[in-house]
N, C-alpha and C positions, 0 to 999 in steps of 0.2 A: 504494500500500500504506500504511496508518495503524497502526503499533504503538505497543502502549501502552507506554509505561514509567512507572513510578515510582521514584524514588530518595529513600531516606529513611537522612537520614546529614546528615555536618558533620564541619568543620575537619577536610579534605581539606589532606595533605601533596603538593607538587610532586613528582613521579617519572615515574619512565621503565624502562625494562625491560631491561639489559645481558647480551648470553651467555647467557640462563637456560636457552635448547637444548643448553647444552655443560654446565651446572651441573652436573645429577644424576649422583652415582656410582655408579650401578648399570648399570652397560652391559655388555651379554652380549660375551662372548670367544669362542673357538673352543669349543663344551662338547666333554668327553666325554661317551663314552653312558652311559645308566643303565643301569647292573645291574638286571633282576627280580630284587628281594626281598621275600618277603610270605610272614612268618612269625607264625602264630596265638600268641597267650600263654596260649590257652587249649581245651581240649582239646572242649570244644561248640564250636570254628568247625573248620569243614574244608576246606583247599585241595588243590584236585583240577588238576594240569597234565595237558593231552592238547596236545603241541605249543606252539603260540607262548599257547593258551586258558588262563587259569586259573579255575576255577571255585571260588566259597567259597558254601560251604554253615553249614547249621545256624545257628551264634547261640542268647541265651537271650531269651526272647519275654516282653513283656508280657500282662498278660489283655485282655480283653475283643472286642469284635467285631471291631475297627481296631490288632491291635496292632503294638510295634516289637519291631524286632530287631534284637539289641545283639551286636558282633565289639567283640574284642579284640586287637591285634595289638604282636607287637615290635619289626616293621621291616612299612613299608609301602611300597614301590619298584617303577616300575613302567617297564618299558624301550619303547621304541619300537615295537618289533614285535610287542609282546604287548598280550594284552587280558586283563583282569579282568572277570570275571563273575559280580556277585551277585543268586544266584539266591533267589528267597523264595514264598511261599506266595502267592495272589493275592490274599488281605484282608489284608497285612501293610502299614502306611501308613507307617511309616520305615525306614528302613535305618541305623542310626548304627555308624561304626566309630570306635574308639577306638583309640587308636597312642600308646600310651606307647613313645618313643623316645627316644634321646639328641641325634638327630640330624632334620634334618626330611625330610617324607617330597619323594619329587622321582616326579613321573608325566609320562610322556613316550609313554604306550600309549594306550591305548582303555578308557573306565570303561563298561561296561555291567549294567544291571539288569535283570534277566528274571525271567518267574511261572515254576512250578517246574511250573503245569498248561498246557500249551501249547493250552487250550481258554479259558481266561480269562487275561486281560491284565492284570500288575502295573500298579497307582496308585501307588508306594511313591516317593518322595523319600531322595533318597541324601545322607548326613551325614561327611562325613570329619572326625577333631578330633585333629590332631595340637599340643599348644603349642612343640613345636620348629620349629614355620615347618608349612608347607607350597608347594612349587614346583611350576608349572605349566608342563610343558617347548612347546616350539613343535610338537610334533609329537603333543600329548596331543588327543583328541578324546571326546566323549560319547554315549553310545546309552542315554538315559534316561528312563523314560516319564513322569516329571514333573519334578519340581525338585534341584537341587545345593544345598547348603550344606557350606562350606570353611570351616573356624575354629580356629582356634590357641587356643582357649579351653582351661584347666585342668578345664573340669565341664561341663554342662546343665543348665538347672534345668526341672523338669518340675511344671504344675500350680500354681507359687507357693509349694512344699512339698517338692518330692524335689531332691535332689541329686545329679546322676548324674558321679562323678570318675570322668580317665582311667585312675583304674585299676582303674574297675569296679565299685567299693562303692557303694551306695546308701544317702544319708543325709537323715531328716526336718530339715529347716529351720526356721525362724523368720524371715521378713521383716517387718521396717515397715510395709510397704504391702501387704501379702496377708491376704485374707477367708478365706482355706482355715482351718479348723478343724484342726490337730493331728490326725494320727490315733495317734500312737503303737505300739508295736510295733516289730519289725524289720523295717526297708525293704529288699525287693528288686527286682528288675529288673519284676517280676509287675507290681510297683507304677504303671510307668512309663507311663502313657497319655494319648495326645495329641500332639499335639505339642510339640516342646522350646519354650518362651516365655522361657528367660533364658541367658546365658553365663558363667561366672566364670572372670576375668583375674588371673592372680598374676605377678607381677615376681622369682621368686627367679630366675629365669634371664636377669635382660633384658638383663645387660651379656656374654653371651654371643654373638660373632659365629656367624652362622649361614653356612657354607661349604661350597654344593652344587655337583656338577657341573654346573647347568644356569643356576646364580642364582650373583651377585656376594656377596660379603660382605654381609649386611643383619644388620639386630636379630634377637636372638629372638623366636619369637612372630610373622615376618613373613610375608604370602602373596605371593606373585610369578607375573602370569598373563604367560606371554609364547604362549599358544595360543591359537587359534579354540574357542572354547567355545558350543555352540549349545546350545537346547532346546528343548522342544516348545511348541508355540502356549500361551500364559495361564500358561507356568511359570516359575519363580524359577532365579538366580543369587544366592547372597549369599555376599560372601566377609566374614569379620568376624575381624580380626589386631590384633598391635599395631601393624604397620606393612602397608600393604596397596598394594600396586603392579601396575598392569594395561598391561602392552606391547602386549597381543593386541588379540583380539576378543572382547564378550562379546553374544550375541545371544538374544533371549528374545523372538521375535514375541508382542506384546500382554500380555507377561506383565510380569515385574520386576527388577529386576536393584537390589542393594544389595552399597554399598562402604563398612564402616566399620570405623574405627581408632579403639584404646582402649587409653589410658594408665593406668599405677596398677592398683594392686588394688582391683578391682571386680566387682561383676556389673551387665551387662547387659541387661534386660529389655525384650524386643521383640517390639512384636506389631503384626499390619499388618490392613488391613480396607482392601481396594477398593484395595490399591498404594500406598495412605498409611504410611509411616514411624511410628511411634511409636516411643520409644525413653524410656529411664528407668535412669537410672547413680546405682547404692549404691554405698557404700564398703565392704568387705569384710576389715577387718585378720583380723579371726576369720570365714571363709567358711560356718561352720555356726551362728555368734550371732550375729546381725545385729542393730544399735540402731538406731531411730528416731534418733539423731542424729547416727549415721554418712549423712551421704545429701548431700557434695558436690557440686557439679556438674564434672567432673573435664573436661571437654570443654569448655565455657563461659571464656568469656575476661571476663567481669565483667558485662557489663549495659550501661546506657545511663549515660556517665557526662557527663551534661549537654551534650549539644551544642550548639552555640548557628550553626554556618553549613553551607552547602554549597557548594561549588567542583568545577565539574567540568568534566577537560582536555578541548580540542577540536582539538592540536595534537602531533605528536612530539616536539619541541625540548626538553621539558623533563627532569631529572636524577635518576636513581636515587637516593633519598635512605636507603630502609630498607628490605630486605626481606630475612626469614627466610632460612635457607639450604636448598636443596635436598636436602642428603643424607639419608638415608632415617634415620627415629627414630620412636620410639612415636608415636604419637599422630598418624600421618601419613596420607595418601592421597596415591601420585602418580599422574594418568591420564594415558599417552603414547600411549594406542592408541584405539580403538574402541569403543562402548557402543551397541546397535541394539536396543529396543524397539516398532521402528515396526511397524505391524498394520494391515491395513485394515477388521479387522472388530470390531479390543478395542484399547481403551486402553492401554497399555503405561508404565510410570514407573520410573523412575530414582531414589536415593536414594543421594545420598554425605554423609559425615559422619566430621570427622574434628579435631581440632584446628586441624591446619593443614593444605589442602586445595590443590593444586598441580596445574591442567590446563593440558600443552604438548604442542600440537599434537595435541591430540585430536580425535576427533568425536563426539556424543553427539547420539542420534536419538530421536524419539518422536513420528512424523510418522503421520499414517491420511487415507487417502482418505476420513473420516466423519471421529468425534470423534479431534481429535491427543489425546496422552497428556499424561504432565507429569514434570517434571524440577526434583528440588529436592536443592541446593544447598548446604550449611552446615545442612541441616535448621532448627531453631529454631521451629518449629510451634507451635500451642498446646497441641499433646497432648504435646507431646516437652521433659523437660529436659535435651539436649542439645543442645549447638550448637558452630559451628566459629569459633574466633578468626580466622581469617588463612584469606584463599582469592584462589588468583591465578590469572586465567581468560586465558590468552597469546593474542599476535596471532593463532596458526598455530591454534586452536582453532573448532570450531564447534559451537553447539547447536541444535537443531531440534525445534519443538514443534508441524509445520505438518498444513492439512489441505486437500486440494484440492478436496475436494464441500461440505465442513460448515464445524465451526469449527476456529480455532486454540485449541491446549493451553495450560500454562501454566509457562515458566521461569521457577524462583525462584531468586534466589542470596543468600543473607545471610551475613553474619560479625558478631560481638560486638565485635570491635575492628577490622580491614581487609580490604576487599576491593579489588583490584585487576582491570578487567575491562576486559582490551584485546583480545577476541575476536568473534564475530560471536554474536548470538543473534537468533532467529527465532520469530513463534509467529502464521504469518500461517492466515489463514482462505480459504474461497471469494471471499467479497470482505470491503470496511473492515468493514463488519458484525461480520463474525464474526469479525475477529481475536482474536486470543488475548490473555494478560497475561506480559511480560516485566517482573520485579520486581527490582529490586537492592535490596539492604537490608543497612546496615552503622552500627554504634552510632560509631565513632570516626572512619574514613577511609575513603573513597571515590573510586577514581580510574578515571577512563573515559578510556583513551587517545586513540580515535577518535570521533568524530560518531556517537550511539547510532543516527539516522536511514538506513536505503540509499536 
């Protein structure tokens, strides 16, 4: 087998890896159960119980061919035994529900989306945007005929133009970076078409611990999967917090699956073509006046600041010298569970990004009997000004980019300042031909525990 690697980096710090499996504090206790609760705020959504089923109807609809359809809720809680069911029109292309709470919502039932014509089949993509967290209990499962998105976000941004707050109001924008012409007028939900392309993050709640039955104390703002989350062939998972943590499984044959954290007040603009990431972070002090010269890079740990070596271990022996601390905080991603886009007939990619980026004992798959898929890592793309300072990839960790008729995919993993990467990666092909590319890429430090070669 010949894998490629490349390592582009310098002045590598001596370390080693102590405990980091016992670190994290977020480890699940005995939970209790979830109560169902799933109370509308507004009197266009309708929840229908017949038994353990809930069905929610109505919503206020966008125009045109493809529209969404916009819930409002108080409390969104979903218990074990029960399933949720949003039912929609069959040319309706999102589902966004909105959950202004005090509290985050915790689902531990069945999410389902169904057409309301049982002769035509929902395309619709399901949006949940709680910013008080939202919890993924071990026992939640999905029956979704495309894609999830989960986001603690305060807004939506629709178009590069509309604003869509959880509490419902619709507000014209002004960005830096958008070609939309103004329309003026008063914006309503009518307005809202397409898909959401931005998120806005506010911090008035961050120092609020978030205290669920089924999740440990974490930030506000935080998501927490500890479930089997599946869905259908070529569809999305993207969970997008200030703090995002995945116990479970998240499986998306050939499709995509995105894990990102985001600190500060910001919006988030994201837009993806072919499973590639894109990503683009404004500063937001006034979320409806936006300047050209609010535009930080709030994820970015600084740039390349002259390196001049590179050192990389080939041995255990050596000493934990510095590394970040596990407990869960803005700007984080921990992955302890599972990540499966492998497909044998579509490509399937992976995209985590986060400040600081923390995989133990994980496995992350994007493996095809054809073309493998790809998996990247701190992001830092050319299309993307986002990237992750700090990313530590553990002994007990595996990634897989492999392909056994064609080629191998492509593992990327960069940090702006360290990366630590004492796990296995892979991205082999039919034969050396067609191996794939395993990249590490880090501006300050760079440490490879074991022998990159099998």
């Amino acid at each position: 087998m010949s894998l490629k690697f490349f390592y582009l980096l310098w002045m590598t710090i001596p370390l080693g890896l102590l405990g980091l499996q016992g670190a994290a504090s977020a480890q699940l206790s005995q939970p209790a159960p979830v109560p169902t609760s799933i109370l509308p705020a507004t009197s266009d959504t309708t929840v229908i119980q017949q038994s353990n089923q809930i069905d929610i109807l109505g919503g206020q609809s966008s125009s045109g061919a493809a529209p969404n359809v916009v819930h409002q809720f108080q409390e969104f809680n979903l218990g074990a035994a029960d399933a949720a069911n949003f039912v929609v029109n069959p040319d309706v292309a999102n589902v966004i529900s909105l959950i202004d709470a005090l509290q985050p919502s915790t689902i531990d039932g069945l999410l389902k989306l169904t057409s309301s014509d049982p002769n035509v089949a929902s395309a619709a993509n399901l949006f949940l945007v709680n910013p008080a967290g939202i919890v993924f209990g071990e026992n939640m499962s999905l029956n979704l005929p495309t894609g999830l998105t989960a986001t603690t976000a305060s807004g939506l941004l629709f178009e590069d133009l509309y604003r869509l707050s959880i509490d419902g109001s619709v507000s014209e924008i002004a960005l830096p970076v958008s070609t939309t012409a103004t329309k003026g007028g008063v914006a309503t939900v009518q307005d809202l078409t397409g898909d959401p392309n931005g998120y806005f993050f506010a911090t008035e709640s961050s120092s609020t611990a978030v205290l669920g039955p089924l999740s440990p104390e974490l930030p506000s703002g935080s998501i927490h999967n500890q479930a089997r989350l599946q869905v259908s062939p070529q569809a999305s998972i993207t969970l997008i917090g200030s703090y995002v943590q995945n116990d479970g499984e998240l499986v998306a044959p050939g499709g995509t699956v995105n894990l990102v954290a985001v600190s500060g007040d910001s919006l988030l603009r994201l837009t993806q073509t072919g499973g590639l990431l894109s990503l683009d972070l404004i500063a937001t002090d006034t979320p409806t006046s936006l300047s050209s010269t609010d535009i930080p890079l709030r994820l970015t740990g600084g740039g390349n600041q002259g390196a001049t070596q590179i050192e990389i271990t080939s041995n255990g022996s050596q000493l934990l010298t510095s590394t970040p601390p596990l407990t869960p905080d803005t700007g984080k991603v921990l992955v302890r569970g599972t990540i499966d886009v492998s497909d044998d007939s579509n490509q399937g990619n992976v995209n985590i990004v986060g400040e600081q980026i923390n995989l133990i004992g994980s496995d992350i798959h994007a493996d095809s009997a054809r073309q493998a898929g790809t998996i990247s890592i701190g992001d830092g793309s050319a299309n993307s000004n986002v990237s992750s300072e700090y990313v530590l990839v553990d002994r007990n960790s595996t990634l897989s980019a492999d392909s056994t008729t064609g080629s191998g995919g492509v593992i990327q993993i960069r940090a702006t300042d360290t990366l630590r990467f004492y796990g296995e990666a892979t991205a082999t092909g039919a034969n050396s031909r067609l191996d794939g590319t395993v990249r590490l890429d880090a501006d300050e430090n760079l440490d490879i525990r074991k022998p990159v070669a099998r």
